[in-house]
N, C-alpha and C positions, 0 to 999 in steps of 0.2 A: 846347900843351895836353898833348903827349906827358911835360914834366917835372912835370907839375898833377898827373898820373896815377901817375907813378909816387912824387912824394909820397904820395899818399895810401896806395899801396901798402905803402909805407916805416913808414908810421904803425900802418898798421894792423897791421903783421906786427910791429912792436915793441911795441905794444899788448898783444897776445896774447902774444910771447914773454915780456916784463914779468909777466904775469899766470902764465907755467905755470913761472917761475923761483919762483913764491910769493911775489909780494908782494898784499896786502890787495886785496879785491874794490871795495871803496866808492869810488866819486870816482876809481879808478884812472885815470891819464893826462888829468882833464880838462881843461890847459892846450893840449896838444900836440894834442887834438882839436879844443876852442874854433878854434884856429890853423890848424887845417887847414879847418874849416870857414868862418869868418870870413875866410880868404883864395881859398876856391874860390869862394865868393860872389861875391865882387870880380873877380874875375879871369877866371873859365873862361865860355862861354859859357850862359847861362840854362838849356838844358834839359839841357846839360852839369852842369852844379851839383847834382842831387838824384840822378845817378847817382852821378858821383866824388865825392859828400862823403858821402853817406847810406848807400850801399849800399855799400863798406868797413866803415863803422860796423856798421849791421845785420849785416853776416856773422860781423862780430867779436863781437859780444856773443850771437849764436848758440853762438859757437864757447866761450866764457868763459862762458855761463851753462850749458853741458851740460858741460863741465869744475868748475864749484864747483856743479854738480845744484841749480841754483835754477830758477826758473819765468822764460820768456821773458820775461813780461808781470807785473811788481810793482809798486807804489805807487815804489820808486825809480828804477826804470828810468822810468816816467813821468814824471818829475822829469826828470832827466837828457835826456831826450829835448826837455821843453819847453824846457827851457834853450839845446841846440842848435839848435833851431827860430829862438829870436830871435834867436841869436845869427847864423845864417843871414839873417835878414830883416834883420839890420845891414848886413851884409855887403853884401845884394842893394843898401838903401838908400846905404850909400858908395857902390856903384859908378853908379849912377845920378848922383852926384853927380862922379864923378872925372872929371877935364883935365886932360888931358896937354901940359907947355908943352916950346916945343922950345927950348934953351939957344942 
C-alpha cells in the first residue's frame, strides 16, 4: 500500500506543479488522474480508496483553484468530479471481478 501512496503523492505534487509552471486550468492532467484513480480502486484496500485517491485530488484543486482565484465549487469542477466518481466505481467493479492465477 506504502507504493499506492506514494503514487498518488507523485501525482498530485506534479498535478500542481504542471499547473504553477502555467499550463491551462481546463481538463489539466485528466488522464494521469483517471489512472491513478481507476488503479486505487483496484488495487488498495476499499476504505483505503476514497482517502489515497480523493483526498490528494481535493487538496490539489484547493490548492489550483486559490492559485487561478476561481470558486472551489463551479459547474466544471462538478463535471470533472462525476467523472472520477465512475471512473472509481469502475475500478471498485474490476476489482471485485479480478483472479489471480498462479503460473
Amino acid at each position: 500500500m506504502l507504493p499506492a501512496l506514494i503514487l498518488a503523492l507523485a501525482v498530485t505534487l506534479y498535478r500542481v506543479c504542471y499547473a504553477f509552471a502555467g499550463a491551462p486550468a481546463d481538463w489539466a492532467n485528466f488522464s494521469p488522474l483517471a489512472a491513478l484513480l481507476l488503479c486505487s480502486a483496484v488495487y488498495l484496500p476499499r476504505k483505503a480508496v476514497f482517502l489515497a485517491a480523493l483526498g490528494p485530488l481535493l487538496v490539489a484543486d484547493l490548492i489550483l483553484n486559490a492559485h487561478y482565484h476561481v470558486p472551489l465549487i463551479d459547474t466544471g469542477i462538478l463535471s470533472r468530479y462525476l467523472c472520477f466518481g465512475l471512473i472509481l466505481l469502475l475500478g471498485i467493479v474490476v476489482s471485485k471481478q479480478r483472479q489471480y492465477k498462479v503460473l
